[in-house]
C-alpha positions as CSV (number, residue, x, y, z in Angstrom):
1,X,-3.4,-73.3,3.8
2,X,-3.3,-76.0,6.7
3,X,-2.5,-79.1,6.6
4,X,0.3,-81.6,8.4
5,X,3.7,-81.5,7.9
6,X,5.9,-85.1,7.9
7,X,9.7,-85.3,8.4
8,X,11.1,-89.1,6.6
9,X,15.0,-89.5,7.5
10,X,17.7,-91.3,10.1
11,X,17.2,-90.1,13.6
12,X,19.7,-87.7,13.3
13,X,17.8,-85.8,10.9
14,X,14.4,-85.8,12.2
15,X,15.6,-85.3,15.7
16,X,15.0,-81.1,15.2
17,X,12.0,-81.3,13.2
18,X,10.5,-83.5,16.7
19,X,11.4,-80.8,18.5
20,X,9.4,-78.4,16.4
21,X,6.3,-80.8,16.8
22,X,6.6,-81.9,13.6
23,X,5.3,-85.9,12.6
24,X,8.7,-87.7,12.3
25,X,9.7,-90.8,10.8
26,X,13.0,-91.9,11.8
27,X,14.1,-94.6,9.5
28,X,16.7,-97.6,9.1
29,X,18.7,-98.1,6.4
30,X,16.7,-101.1,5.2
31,X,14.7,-100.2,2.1
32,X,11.3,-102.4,3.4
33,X,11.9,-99.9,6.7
34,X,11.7,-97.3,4.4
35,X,9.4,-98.3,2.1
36,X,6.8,-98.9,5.3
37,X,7.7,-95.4,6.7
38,X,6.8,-93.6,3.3
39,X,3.2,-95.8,3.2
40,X,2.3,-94.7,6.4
41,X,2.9,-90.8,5.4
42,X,0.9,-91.2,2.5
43,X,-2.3,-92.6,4.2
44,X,-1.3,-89.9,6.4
45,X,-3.0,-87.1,4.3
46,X,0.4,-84.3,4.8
47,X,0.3,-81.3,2.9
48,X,4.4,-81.6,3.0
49,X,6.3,-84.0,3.5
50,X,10.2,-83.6,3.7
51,X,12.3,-85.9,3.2
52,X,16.6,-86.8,3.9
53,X,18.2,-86.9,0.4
54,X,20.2,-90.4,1.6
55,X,17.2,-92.3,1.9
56,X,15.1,-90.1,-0.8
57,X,16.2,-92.7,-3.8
58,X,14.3,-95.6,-1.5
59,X,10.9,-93.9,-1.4
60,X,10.9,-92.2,-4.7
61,X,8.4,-95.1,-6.0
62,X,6.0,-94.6,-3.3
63,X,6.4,-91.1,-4.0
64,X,5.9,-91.0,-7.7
65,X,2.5,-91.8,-7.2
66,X,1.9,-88.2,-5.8
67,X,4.0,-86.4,-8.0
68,X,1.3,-84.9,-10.3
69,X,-1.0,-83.9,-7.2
70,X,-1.6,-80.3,-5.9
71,X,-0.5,-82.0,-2.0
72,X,1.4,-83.8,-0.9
73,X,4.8,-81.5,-1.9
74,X,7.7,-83.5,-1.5
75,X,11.2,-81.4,-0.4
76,X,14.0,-83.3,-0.5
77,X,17.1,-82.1,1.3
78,X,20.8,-83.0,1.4
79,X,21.9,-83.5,5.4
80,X,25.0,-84.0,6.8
81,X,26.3,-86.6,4.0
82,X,27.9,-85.2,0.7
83,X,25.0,-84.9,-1.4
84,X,24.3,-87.3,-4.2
85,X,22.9,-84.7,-6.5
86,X,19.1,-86.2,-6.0
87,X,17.6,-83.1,-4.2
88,X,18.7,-81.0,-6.9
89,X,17.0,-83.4,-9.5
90,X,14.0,-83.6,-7.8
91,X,14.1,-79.6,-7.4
92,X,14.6,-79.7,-11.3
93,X,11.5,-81.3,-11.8
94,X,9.0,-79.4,-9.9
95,X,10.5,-76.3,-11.7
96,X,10.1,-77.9,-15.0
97,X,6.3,-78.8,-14.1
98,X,5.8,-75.0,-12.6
99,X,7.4,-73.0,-15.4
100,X,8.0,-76.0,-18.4
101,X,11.5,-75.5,-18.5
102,X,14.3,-77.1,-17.4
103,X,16.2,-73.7,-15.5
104,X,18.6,-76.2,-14.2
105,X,20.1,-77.4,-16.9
106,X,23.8,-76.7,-17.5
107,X,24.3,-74.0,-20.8
């Protein structure tokens, strides 16, 4: 499969990815920075789009809209922050869509 590949984070964290030749978004912390960032990747056409778990709470709505498509897939990954627990929520709910249940969940 080929398609593009789309980095969405503070500079820090899309620095490496640039020097991969990936497309790279560095972001502000102002959600209608983000908000325009996330648009743009999504007229983009990328096949994957990753994105920094600080900012991944302001672009889950433009997000959503993809959600149930084949592409874009949407990684979200905790940085250099403590993580807030969102990229292993979002993880949880592309494996419930793959296998229809919740392997996350705490027994």
């Amino acid at each position: 499969m080929e398609g593009k590949i789309a980095v969405i984070g503070d500079t820090d964290f899309v620095m490496p990815f640039s020097a991969l030749g990936v497309d790279t978004y560095s972001v502000g912390r102002t959600a209608g920075d983000i908000t325009e960032s996330a648009e743009k990747i999504i007229a983009g056409k990328y096949a994957l789009i990753v994105v920094a778990e600080n900012i991944a709470p302001a672009v889950d709505e433009v997000f959503s809209a993809c959600e149930n498509l084949p592409t874009p897939c949407i990684v979200v990954v905790p940085f250099t922050t403590e993580s807030e627990g969102f990229a292993t929520q979002a993880l949880g709910k592309v494996l419930k869509m793959a296998t229809g249940i919740n392997i996350l969940q705490n027994s």
